[in-house]
C-alpha positions in Angstrom: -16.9 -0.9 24.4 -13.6 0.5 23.2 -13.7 4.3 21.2 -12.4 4.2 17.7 -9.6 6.6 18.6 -8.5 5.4 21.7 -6.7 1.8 21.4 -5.1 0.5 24.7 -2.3 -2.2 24.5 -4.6 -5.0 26.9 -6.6 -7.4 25.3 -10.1 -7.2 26.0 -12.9 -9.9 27.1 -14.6 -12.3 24.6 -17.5 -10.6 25.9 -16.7 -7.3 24.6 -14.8 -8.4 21.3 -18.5 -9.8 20.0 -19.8 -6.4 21.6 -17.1 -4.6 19.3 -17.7 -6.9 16.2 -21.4 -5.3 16.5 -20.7 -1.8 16.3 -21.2 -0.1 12.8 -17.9 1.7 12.8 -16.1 -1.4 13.4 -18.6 -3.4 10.1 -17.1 -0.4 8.1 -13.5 -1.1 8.9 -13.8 -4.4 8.0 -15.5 -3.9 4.8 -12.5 -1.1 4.3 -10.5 -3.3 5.2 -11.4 -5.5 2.6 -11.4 -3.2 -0.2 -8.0 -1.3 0.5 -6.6 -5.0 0.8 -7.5 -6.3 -2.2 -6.9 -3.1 -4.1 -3.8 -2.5 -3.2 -2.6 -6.1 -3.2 -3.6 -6.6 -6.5 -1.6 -3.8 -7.8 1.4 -4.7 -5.5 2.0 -7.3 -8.7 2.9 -4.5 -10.8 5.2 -2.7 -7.8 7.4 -6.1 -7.5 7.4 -6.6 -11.5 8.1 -2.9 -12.1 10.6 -3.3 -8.8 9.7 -0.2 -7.7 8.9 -0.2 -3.7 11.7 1.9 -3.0 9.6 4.7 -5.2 6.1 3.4 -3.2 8.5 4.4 0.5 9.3 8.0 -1.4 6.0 8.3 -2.6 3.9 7.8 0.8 6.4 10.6 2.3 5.1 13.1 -0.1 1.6 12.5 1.3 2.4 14.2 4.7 3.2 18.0 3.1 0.1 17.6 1.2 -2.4 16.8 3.9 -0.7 20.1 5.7 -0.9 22.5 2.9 -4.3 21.6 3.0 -4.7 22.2 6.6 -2.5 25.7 6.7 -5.0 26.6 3.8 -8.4 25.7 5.1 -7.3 25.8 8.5 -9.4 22.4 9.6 -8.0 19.2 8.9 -10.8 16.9 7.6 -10.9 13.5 5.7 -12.0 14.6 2.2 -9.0 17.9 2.7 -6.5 15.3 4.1 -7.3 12.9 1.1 -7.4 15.6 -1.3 -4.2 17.0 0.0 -2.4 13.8 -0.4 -3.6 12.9 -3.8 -2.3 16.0 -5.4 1.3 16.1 -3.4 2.0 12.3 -4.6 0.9 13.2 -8.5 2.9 16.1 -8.6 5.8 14.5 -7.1 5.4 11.2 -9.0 4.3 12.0 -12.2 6.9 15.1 -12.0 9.7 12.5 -11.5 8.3 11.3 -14.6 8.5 13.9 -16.7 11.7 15.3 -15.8 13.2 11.8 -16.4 11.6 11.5 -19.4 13.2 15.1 -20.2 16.3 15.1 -19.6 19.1 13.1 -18.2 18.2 12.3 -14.9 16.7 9.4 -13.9 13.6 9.0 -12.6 14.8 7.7 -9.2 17.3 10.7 -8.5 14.6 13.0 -9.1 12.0 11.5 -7.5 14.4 11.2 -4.4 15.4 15.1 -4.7 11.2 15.7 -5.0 10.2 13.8 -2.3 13.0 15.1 0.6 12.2 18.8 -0.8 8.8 18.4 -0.3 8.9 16.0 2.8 10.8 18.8 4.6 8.3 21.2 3.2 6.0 19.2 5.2 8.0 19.5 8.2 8.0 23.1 7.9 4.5 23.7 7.2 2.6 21.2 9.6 4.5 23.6 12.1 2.1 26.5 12.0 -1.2 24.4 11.6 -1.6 23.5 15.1 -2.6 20.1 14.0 0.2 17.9 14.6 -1.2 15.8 17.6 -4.2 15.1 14.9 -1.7 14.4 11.8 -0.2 11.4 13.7 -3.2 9.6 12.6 -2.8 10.2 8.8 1.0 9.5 9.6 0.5 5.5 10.8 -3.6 5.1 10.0 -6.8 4.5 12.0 -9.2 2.8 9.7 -11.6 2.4 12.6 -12.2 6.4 12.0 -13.9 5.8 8.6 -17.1 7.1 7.4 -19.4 6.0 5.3 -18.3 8.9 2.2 -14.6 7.4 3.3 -16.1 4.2 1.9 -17.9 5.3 -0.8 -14.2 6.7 -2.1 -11.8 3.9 -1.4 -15.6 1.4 -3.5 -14.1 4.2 -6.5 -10.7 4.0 -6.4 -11.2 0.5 -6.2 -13.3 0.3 -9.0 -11.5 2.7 -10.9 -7.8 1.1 -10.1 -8.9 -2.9 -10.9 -10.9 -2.2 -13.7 -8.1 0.0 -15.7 -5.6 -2.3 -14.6 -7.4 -5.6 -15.9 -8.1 -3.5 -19.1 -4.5 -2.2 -20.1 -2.9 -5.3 -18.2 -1.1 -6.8 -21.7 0.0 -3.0 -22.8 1.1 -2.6 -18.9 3.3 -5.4 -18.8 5.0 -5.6 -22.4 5.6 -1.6 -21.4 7.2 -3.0 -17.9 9.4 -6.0 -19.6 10.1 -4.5 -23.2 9.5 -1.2 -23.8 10.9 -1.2 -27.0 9.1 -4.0 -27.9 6.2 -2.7 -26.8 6.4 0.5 -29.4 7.2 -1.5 -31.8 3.8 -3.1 -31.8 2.2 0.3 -31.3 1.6 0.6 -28.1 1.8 4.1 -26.7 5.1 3.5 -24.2 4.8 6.8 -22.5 0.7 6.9 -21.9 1.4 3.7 -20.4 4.0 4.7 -18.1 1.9 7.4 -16.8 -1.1 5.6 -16.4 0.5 3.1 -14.3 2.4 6.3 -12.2 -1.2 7.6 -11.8 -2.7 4.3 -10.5 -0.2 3.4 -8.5 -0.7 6.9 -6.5 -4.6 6.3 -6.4 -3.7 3.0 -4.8 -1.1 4.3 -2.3 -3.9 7.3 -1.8 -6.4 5.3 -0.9 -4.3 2.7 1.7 -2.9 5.9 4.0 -6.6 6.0 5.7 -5.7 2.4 7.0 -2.0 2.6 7.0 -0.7 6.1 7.0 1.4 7.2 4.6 4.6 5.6 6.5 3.3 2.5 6.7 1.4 2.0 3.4 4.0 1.0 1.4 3.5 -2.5 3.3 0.3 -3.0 1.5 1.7 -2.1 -1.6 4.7 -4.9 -1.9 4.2 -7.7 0.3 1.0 -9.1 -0.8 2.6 -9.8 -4.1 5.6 -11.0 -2.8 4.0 -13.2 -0.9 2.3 -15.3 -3.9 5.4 -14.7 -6.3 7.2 -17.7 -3.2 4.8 -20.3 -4.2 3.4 -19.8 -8.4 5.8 -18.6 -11.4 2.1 -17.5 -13.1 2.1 -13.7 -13.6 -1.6 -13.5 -13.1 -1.5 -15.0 -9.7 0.7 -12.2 -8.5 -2.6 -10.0 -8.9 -5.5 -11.9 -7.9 -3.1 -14.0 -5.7 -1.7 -10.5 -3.9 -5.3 -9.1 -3.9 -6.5 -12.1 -2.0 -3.5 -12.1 0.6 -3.9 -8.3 1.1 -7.5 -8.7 1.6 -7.8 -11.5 3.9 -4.5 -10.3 5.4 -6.1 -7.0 6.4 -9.6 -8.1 7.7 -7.3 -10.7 10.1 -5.3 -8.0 11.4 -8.6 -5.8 12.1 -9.7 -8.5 14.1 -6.5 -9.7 15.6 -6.2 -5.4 16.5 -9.7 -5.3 18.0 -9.1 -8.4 20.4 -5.5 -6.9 21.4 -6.7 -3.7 21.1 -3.5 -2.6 18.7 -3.3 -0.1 16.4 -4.7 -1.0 13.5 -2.7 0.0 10.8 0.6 -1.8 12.3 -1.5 -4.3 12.4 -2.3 -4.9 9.0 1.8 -4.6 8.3 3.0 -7.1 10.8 0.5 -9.8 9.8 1.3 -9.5 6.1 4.9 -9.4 7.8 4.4 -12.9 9.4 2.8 -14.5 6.4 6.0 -13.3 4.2 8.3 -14.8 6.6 6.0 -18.2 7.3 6.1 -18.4 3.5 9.9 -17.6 3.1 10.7 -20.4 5.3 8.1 -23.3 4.4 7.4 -22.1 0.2 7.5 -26.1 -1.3 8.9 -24.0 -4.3 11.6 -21.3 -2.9 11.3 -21.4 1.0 14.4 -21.9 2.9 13.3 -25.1 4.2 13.6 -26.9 1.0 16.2 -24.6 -0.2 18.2 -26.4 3.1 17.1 -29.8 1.9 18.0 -29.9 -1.3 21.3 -28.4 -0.1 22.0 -31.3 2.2 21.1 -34.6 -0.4 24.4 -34.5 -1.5 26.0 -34.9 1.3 23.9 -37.3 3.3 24.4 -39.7 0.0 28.1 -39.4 0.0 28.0 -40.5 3.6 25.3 -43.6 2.3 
């Protein structure tokens, strides 16, 4: 039966696949697998509105020189100090970027790229004299087979805590995210907003670097929803649509990983890859197929 931590690149018999599908570790995964997808698909709606997935890549850096301040502290890396660790590098960094553009004249994405390569090379210099590096690959491009049952318990919160605050403020979320101005007009509080979708947005990403890593979870966090925005013009479908996709998407590349025996958390990135180019090319709406159709009507009725 194959170890958690120890993927090969040969697939493995049918035999052993059911044998794996079996194992409680591997249950877990899925269920994680599940969770993380549909969390972090659902808010990938507000990342493509917002257009911000250039701040999700700087923001799953900064989760690399908080997992080793962590380590150089308590001098073991574990999940709860690695997730800790993580969770408070990306809110200072984000929600710093924030407040400084909020402050003064710089804009948020100069500062947050000055913040993240400042603490990103912190990182570097850090994760040097912790004598962990060979371990920190796995918090750099996810295992998600590794996860415990407290690992699950947290990611059932953030979950919880992500989709419900997100379906409560969703109207004050998006006026903020179209019209700001608009939005204070009719009273809503502009800036409380703007943090509040800062902070979930780092819970999210948080909570997708056990599968992922923190280089690859920004995958999670835009395709889903760019994925469903090819085929419906309905804002609410980029949620529940992208929390589908990244659900589904995630449990299919667990399994596709275990048959192949692949590392997960590429996994999960290349078949939300695949669907996003399958659905560029054959979207009845905006796929290049039709685009390519329509294109050539002219012409084939000038030669009629």
């Amino acid at each position: 039966m194959p170890s958690p931590t120890n993927q090969r690149l040969n697939p493995i018999s049918v035999t052993d696949f059911f044998q794996t599908l079996d194992t409680l570790f591997f249950q877990r995964a899925l269920l994680a697998a599940a969770v993380i997808g549909f969390t972090n698909g659902f808010f990938s709606g507000f990342v493509l509105l917002q257009r911000s997935a250039l701040s999700i890549g700087a923001l799953s850096h900064t989760m690399l020189p908080g997992i080793a301040t962590v380590v150089l502290i308590t001098g073991v890396l574990s999940q709860l100090g690695a997730f800790v660790g993580a969770l408070f590098a990306a809110l200072i960094v984000g929600l710093g970027s924030v407040a400084v553009a909020r402050g003064s004249r710089i804009p948020q994405g100069t500062a947050l790229a000055i913040f993240f390569t400042t603490a990103f090379a912190a990182g570097i210099i850090i994760q040097r004299h912790t004598g962990t590096a060979a371990e920190l690959e796995n918090w750099l491009f996810g295992n998600i087979l590794a996860v415990s049952n407290s690992d699950l318990w947290t990611f059932l919160i953030i979950a919880t805590v992500t989709l419900t605050l997100s379906t409560l403020f969703m109207r004050p979320l998006l006026i903020t995210l179209f019209e700001p101005h608009v939005a204070a007009a009719q009273g809503v509080k502009v800036r409380s907003m703007q943090y509040l979708l800062f902070g979930l947005l780092i819970l999210a990403l948080v909570a997708s670097f056990q599968a992922l890593g923190s280089v690859l979870s920004i995958g999670l966090l835009v395709a889903p929803a760019a994925i469903v925005s090819l085929f419906t013009n309905k804002t609410s479908w980029l949620f529940w649509g992208g929390g589908i996709i990244g659900s589904l998407g995630s449990v299919i590349a667990i399994l596709l990983s275990a048959a192949a025996e692949t590392p997960t958390g590429p996994s999960i990135v290349i078949v939300l890859g695949c669907i996003f180019i399958l659905a560029c090319i054959f979207s009845p709406r905006y796929g290049l197929r039709r685009r390519k159709a329509i294109s050539l009507r002219p012409t084939r009725h000038h030669q009629s």
